[in-house]
Legacy VTK file of the C-alpha trace (Angstrom):
# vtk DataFile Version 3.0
C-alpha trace
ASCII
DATASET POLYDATA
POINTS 90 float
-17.496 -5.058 -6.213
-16.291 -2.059 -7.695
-12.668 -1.773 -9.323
-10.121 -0.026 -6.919
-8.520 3.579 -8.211
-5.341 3.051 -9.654
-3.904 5.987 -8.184
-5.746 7.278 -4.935
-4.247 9.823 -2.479
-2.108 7.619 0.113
-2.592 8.456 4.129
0.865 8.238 5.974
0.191 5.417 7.709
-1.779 2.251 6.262
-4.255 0.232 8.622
-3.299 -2.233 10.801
-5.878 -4.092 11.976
-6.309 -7.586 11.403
-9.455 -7.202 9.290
-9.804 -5.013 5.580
-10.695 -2.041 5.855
-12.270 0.879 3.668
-9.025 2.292 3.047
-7.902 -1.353 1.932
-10.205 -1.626 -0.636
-9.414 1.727 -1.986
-5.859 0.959 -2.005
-5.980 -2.656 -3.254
-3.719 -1.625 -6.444
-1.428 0.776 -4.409
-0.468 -2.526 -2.476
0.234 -4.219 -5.673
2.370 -1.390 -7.022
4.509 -1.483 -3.691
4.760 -5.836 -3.699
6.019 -5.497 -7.816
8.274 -2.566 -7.160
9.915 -4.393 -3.811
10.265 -7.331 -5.964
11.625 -6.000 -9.065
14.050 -4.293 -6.722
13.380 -0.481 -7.025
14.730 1.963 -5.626
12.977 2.662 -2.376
13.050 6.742 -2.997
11.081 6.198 -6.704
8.589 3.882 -4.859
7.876 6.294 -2.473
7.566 9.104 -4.755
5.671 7.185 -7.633
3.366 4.966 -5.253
2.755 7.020 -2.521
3.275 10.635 -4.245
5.484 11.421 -1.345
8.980 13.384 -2.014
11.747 11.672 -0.602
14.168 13.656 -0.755
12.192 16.954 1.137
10.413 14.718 3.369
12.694 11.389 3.866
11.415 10.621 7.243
7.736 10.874 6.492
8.647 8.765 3.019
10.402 6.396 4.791
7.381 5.490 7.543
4.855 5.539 4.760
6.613 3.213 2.678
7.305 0.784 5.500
3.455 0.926 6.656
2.138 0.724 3.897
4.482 -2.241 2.663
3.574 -4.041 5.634
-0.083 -4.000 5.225
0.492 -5.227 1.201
2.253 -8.168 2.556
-0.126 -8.880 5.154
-2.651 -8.547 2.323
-0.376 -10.766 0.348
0.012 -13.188 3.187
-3.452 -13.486 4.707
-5.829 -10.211 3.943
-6.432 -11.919 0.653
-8.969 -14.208 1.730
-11.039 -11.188 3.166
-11.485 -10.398 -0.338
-12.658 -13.978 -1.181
-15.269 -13.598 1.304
-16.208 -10.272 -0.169
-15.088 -7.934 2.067
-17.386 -9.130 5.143
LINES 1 91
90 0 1 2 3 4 5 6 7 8 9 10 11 12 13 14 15 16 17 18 19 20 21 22 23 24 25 26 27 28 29 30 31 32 33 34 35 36 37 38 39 40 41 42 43 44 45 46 47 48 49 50 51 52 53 54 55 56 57 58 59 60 61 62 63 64 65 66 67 68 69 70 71 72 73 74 75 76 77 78 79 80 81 82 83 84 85 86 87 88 89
């Protein structure tokens, strides 16, 4: 497998079907960067515009659902997506 981009572009919503998908894989580190920023306890703005290169404070709404989906899918990675990855992605 290769390594994830550190820092790819971030759709506003993240997947959420119940298998990984392409965009998964691509984002594997974006999830991590949301799950250590939630639980160091940043702020949600500076997650949004450090993670997901979205500007809070011009576009709150669109921040705010991108944040929230894509938080979601890291803890559903966190929670159970992770062993799609043992598997190798199949």
């Amino acid at each position: 497998m290769r390594s994830p981009p550190l820092d790819p572009r971030c759709s506003d919503l993240a997947p959420t079907v119940e298998s990984l998908t392409s965009y998964d894989k691509e984002h594997l580190v974006t999830y991590l960067r949301l799950l250590d920023a939630y639980a160091d306890g940043t702020d949600w703005q500076d997650v949004a515009s450090l993670v997901l290169h979205i500007d809070p404070r011009s576009e709150p709404e669109r921040a705010r659902s991108a944040l929230q989906s894509h938080l979601s899918r890291a803890r559903w990675m966190d929670r159970s997506g992770y062993r799609h990855l043992l598997r190798g992605f199949n």
